[in-house]
DSSP file (Angstrom, degrees, kcal/mol; ACC not computed):
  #  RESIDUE AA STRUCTURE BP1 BP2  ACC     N-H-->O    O-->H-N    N-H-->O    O-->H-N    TCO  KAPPA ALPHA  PHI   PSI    X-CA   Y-CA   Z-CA
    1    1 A X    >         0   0    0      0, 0.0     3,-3.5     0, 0.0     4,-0.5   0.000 360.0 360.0 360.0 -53.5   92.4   85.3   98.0
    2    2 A X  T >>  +     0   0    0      1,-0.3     4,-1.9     2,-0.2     3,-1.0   0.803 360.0  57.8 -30.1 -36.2   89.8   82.8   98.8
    3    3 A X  H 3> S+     0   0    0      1,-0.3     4,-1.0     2,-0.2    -1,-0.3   0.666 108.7  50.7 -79.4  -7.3   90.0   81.1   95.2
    4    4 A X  H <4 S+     0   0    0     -3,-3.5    -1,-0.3     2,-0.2    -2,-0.2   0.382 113.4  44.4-104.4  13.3   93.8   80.6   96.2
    5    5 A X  H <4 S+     0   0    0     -3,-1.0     3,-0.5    -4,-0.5     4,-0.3   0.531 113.4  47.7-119.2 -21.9   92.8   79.0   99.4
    6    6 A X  H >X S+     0   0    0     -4,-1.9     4,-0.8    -5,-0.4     3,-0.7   0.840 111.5  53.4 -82.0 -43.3   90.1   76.9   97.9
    7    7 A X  T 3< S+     0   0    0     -4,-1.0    -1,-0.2    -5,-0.3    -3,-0.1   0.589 117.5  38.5 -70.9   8.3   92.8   75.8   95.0
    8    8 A X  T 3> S+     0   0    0     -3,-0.5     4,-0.9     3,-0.1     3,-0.3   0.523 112.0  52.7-119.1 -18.7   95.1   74.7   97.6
    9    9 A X  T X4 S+     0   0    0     -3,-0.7     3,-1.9    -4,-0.3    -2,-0.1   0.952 114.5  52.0 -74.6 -64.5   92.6   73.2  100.2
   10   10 A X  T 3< S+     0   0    0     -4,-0.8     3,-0.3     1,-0.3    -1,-0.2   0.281  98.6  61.3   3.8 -38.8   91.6   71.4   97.1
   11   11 A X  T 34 S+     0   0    0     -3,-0.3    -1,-0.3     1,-0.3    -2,-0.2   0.866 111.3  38.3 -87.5 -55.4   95.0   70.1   96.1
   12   12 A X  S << S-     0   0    0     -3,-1.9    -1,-0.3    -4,-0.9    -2,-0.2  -0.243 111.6-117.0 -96.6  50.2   95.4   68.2   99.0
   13   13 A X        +     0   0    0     -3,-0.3     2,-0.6     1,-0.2    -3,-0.2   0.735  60.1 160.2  27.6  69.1   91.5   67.0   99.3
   14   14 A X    >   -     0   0    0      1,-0.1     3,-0.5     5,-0.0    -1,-0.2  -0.912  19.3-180.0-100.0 122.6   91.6   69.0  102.6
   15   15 A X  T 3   +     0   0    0     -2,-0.6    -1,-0.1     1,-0.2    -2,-0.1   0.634  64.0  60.7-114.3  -1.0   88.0   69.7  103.5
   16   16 A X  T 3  S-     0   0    0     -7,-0.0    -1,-0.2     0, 0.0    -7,-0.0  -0.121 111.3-103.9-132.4  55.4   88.1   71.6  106.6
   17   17 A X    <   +     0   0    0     -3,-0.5    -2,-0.1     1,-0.1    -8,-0.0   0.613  58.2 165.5  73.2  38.2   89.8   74.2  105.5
   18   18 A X        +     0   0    0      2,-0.0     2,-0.6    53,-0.0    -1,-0.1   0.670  68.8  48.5-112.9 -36.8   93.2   73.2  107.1
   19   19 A X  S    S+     0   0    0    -14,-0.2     2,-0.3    51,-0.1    51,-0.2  -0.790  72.5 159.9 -99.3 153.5   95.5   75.8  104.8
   20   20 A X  E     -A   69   0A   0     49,-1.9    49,-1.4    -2,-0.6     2,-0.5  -0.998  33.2-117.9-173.8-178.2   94.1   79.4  104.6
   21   21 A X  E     -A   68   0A   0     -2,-0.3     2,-0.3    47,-0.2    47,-0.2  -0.936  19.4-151.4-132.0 136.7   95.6   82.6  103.8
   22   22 A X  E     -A   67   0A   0     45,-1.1    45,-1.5    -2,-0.5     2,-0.1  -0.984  12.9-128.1 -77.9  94.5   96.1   85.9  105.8
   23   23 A X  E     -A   66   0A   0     -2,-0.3     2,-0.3    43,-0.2    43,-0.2  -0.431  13.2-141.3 -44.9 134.8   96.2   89.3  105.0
   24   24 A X        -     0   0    0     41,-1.2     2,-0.2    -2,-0.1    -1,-0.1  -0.718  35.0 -95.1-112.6 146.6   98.9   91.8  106.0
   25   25 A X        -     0   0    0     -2,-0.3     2,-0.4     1,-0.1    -1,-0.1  -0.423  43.3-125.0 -71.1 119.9   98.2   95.5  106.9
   26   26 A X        -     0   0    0     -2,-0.2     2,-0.5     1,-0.1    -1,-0.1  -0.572  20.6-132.2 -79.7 134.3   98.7   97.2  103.8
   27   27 A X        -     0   0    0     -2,-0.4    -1,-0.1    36,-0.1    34,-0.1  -0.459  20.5-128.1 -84.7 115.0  101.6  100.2  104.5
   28   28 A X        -     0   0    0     -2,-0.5     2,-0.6     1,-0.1    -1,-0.1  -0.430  24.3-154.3 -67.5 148.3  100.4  104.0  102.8
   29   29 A X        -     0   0    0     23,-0.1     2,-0.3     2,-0.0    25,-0.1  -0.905  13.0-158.1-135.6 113.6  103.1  105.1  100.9
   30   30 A X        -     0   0    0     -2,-0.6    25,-1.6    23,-0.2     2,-0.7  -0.683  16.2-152.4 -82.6 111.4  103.4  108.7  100.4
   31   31 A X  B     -c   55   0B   0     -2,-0.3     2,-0.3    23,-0.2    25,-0.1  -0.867  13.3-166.5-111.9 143.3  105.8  109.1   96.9
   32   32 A X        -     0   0    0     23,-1.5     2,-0.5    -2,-0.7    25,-0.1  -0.745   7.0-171.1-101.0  69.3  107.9  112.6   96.8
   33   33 A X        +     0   0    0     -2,-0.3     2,-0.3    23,-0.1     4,-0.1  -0.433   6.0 178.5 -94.6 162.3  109.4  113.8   93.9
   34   34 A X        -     0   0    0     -2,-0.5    -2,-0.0     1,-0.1    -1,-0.0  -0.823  42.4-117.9-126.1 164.5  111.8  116.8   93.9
   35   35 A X  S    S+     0   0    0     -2,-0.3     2,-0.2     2,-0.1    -1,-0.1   0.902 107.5  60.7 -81.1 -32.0  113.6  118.0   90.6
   36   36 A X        -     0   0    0      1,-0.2     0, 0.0    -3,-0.1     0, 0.0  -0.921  66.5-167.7 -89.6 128.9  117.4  117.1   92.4
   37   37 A X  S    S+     0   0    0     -2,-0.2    -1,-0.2    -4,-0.1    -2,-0.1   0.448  77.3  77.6 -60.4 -24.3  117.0  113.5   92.9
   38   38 A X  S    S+     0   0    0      2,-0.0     3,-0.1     3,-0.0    -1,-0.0   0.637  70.1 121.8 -52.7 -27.5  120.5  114.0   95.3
   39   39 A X  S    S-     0   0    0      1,-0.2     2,-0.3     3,-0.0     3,-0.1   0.243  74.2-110.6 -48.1 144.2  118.4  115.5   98.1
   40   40 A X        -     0   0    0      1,-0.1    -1,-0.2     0, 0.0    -2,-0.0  -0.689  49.1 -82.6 -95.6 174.9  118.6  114.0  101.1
   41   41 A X        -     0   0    0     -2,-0.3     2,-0.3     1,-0.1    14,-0.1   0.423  43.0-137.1 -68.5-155.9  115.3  112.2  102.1
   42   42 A X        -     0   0    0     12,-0.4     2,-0.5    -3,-0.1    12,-0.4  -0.981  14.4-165.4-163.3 131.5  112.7  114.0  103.6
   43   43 A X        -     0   0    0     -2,-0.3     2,-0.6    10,-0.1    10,-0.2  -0.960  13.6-175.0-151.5 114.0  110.2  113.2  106.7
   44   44 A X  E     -D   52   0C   0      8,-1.2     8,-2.1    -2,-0.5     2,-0.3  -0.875   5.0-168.8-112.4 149.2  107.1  115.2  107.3
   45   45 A X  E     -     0   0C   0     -2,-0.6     2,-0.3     6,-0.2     6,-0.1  -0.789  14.0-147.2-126.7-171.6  104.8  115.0  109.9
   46   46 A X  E >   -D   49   0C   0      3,-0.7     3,-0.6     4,-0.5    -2,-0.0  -0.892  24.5-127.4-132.4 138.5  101.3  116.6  110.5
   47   47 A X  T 3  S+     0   0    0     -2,-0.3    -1,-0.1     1,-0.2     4,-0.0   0.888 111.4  36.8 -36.3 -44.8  100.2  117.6  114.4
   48   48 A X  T 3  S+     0   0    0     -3,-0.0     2,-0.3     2,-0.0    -1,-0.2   0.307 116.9  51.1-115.3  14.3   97.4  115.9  114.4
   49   49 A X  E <  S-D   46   0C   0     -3,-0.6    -3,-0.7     1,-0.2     3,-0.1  -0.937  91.8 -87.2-142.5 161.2   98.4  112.5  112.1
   50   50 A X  E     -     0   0C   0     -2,-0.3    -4,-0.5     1,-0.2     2,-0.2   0.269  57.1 -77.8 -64.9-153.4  101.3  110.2  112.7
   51   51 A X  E     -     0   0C   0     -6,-0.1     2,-0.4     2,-0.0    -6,-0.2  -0.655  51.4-168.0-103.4 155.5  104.6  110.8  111.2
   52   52 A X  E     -D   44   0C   0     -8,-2.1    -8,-1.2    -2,-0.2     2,-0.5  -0.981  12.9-146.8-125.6 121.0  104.5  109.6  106.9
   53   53 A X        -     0   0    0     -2,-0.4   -23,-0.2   -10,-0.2   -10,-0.1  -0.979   8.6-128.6-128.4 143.6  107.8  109.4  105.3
   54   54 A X        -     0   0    0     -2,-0.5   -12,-0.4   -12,-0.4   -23,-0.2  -0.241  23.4-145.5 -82.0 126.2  108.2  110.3  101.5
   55   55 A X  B     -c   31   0B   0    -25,-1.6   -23,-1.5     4,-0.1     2,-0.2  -0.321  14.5-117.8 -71.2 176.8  110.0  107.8   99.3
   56   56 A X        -     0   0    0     -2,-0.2     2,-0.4   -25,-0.1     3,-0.3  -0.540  46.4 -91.5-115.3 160.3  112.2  108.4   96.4
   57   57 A X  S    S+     0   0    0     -2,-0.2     3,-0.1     1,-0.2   -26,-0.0  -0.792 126.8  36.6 -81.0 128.4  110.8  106.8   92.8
   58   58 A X  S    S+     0   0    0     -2,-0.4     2,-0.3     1,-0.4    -1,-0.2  -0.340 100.9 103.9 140.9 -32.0  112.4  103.5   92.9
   59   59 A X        +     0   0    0     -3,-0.3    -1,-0.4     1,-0.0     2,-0.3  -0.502  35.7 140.8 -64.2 126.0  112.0  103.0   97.1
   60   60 A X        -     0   0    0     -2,-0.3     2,-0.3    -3,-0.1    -4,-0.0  -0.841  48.6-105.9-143.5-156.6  109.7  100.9   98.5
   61   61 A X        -     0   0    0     -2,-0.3     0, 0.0     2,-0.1     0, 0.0  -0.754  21.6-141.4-113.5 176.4  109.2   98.2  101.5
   62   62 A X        +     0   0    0     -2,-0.3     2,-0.4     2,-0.1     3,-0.0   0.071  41.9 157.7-133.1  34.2  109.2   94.8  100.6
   63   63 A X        -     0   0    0      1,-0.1    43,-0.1     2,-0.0   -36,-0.1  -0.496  47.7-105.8 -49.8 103.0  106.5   93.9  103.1
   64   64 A X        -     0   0    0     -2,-0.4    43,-0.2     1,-0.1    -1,-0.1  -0.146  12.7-143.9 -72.2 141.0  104.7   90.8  102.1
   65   65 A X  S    S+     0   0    0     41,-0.6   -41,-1.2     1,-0.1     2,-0.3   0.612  74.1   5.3 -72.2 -18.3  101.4   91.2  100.9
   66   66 A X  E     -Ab  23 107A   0     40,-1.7    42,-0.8   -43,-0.2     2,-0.3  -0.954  56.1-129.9-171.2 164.7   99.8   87.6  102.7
   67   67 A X  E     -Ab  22 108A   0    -45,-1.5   -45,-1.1    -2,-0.3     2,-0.4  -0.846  19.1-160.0-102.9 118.2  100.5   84.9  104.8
   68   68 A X  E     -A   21   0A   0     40,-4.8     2,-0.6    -2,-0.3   -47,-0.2  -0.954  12.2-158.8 -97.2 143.2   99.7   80.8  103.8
   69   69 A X  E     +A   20   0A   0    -49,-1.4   -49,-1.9    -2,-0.4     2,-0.2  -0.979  16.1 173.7-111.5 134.2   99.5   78.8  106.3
   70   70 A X  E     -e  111   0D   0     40,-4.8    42,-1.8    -2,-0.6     2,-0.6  -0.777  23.9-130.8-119.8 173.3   99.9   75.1  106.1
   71   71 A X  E >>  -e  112   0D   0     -2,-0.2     3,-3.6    40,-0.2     2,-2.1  -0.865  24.5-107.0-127.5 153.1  100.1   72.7  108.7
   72   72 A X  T 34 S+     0   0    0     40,-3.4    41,-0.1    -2,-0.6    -1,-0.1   0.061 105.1  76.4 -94.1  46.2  102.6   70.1  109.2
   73   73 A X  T 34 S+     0   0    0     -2,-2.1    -1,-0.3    39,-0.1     3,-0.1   0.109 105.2  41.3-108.8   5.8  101.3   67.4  108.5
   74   74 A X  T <4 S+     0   0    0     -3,-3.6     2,-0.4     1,-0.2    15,-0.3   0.613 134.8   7.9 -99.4 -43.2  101.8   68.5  104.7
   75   75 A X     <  -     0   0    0     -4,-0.7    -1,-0.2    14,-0.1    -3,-0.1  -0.892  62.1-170.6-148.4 124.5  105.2   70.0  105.1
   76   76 A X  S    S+     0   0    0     -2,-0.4     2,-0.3     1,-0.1    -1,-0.1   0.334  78.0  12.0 -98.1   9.8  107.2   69.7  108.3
   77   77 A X        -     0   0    0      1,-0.1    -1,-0.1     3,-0.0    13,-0.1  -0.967  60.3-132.8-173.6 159.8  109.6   71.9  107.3
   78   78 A X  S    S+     0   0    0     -2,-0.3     2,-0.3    -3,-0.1    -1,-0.1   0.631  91.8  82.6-101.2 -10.0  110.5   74.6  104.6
   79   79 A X  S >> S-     0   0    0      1,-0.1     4,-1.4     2,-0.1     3,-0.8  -0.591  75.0-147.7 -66.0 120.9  114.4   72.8  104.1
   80   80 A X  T 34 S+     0   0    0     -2,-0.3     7,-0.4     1,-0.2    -1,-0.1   0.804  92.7  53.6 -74.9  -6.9  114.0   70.1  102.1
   81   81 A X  T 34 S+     0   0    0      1,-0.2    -1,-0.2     5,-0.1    -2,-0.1  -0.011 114.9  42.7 -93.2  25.6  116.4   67.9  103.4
   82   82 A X  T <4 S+     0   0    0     -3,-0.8    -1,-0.2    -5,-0.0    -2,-0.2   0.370  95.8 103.3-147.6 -39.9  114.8   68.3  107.0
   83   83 A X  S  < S-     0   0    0     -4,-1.4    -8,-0.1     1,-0.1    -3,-0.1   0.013  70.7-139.1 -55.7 152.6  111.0   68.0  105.4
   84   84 A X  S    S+     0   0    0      1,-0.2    -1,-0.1   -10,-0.1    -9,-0.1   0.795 102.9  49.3 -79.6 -38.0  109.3   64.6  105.9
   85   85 A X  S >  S-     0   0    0    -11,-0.2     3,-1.4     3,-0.0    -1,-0.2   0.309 116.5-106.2 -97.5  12.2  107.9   64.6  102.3
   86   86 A X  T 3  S-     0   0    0      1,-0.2     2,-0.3     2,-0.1    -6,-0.1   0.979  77.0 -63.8  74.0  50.2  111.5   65.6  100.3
   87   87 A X  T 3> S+     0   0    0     -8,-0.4     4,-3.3    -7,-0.4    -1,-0.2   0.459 103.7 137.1  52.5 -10.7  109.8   69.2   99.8
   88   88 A X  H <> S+     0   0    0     -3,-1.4     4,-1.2    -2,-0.3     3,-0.2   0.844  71.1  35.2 -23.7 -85.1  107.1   67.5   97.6
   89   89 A X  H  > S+     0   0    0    -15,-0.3     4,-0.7     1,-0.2    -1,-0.2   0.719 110.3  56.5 -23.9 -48.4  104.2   69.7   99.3
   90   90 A X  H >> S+     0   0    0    -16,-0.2     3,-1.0     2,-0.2     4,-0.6   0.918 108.1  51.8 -83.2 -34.7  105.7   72.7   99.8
   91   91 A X  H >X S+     0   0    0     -4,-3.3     4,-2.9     1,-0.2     3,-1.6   0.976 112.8  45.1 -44.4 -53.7  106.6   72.8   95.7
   92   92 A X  H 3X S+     0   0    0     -4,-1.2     4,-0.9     1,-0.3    -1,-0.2   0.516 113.4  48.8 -94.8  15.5  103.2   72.2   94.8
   93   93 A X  H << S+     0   0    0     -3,-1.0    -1,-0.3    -4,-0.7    -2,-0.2   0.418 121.8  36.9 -89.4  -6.6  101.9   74.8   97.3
   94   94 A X  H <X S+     0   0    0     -3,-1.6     4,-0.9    -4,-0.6    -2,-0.2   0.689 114.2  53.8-106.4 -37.1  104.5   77.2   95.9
   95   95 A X  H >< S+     0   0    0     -4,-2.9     3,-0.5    -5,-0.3    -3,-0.1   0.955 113.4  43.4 -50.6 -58.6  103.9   75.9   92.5
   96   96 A X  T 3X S+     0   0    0     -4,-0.9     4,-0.9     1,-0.2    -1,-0.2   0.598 115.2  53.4 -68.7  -7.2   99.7   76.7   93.0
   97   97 A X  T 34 S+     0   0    0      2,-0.2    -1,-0.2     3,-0.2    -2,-0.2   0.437 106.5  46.5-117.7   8.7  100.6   80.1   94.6
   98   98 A X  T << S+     0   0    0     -4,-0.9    -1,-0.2    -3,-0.5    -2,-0.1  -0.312 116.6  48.4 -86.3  15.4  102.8   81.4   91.8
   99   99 A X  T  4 S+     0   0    0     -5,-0.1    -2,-0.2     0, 0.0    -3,-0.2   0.712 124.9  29.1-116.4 -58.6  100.0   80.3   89.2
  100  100 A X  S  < S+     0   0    0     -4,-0.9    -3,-0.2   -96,-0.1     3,-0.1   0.519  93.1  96.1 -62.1 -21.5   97.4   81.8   91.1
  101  101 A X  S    S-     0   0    0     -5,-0.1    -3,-0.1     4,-0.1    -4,-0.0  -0.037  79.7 -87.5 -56.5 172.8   98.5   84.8   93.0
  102  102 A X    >   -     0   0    0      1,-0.1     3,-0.5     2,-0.1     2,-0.2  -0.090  44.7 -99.0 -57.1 176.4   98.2   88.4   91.7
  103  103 A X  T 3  S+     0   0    0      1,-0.1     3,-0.1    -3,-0.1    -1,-0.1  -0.654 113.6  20.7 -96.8 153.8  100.8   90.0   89.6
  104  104 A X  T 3  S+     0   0    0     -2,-0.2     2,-0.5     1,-0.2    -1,-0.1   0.745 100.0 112.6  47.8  28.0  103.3   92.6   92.5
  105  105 A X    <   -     0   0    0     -3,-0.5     2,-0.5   -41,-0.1    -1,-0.2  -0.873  49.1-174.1-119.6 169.5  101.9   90.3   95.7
  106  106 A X        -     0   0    0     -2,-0.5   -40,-1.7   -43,-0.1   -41,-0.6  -0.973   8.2-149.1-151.1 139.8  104.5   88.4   97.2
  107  107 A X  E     -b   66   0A   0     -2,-0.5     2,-0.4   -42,-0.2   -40,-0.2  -0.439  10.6-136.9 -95.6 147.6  103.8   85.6  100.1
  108  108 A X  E     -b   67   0A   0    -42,-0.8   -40,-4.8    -2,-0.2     2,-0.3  -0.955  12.8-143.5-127.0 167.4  105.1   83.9  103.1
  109  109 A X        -     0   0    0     -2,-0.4     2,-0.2   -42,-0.2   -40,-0.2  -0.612  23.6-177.6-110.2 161.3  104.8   80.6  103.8
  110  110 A X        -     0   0    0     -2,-0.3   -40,-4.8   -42,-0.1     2,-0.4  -0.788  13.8-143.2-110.2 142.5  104.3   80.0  107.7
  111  111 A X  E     -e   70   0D   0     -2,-0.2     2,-0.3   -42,-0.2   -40,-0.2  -0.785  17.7-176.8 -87.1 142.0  103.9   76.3  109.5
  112  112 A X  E     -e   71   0D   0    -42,-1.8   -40,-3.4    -2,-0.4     2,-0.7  -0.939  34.2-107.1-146.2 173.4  101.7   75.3  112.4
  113  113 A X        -     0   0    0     -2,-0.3     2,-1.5   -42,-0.2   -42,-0.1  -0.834  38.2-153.8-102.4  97.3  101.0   72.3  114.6
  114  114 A X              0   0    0     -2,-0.7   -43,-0.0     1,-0.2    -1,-0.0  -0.560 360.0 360.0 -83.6 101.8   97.5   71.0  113.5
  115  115 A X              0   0    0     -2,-1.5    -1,-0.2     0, 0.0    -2,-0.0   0.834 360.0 360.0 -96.6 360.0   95.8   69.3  116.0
């Protein structure tokens, strides 16, 4: 994730690191298959471990795998009609972040008040 936060600081000649990228707590996913797919779902626990419930093949969460944050004095909004720049910035931050992410990670964008 660092080479996508250096190719973005980068973009905008930002030098003290003013976008940077978060990680999200990756969720274990316990996968269950039974020979009847019909069953209904299925929730085990353990005494001693919290509760884990079993997907079906095809189930997942759609949690996002990291956070960018830019600050808004590049993009003052994620609307484009409400952005200061026409959406200009936020394209070529979305634009660098679908050339560079991983293949199956998926993003949010968050804004903050850089002072």
């Amino acid at each position: 994730m660092m080479y996508i936060e250096k190719a973005l600081n980068e973009a905008f000649y930002l030098k003290e690191r003013q976008i940077w990228i978060e990680s999200t707590a990756a969720e274990d996913m316990v996968f269950w298959h039974r020979r009847d797919e019909m069953q209904k779902d299925c929730y085990m626990y353990r005494r001693t471990e919290k509760s884990v419930t079993l997907k079906r093949r095809g189930e997942s969460s759609y949690k996002d795998s990291f956070v960018v944050w830019v600050p808004t004095f590049l993009c003052t909004s994620e609307n484009t009609e409400e952005d200061k720049y026409g959406g200009r910035n936020l394209r070529e931050i979305r634009n660098l972040l679908s050339y560079y992410k991983p293949a199956g990670r998926t993003y949010r964008i968050e804004l903050y008040d850089y002072e």
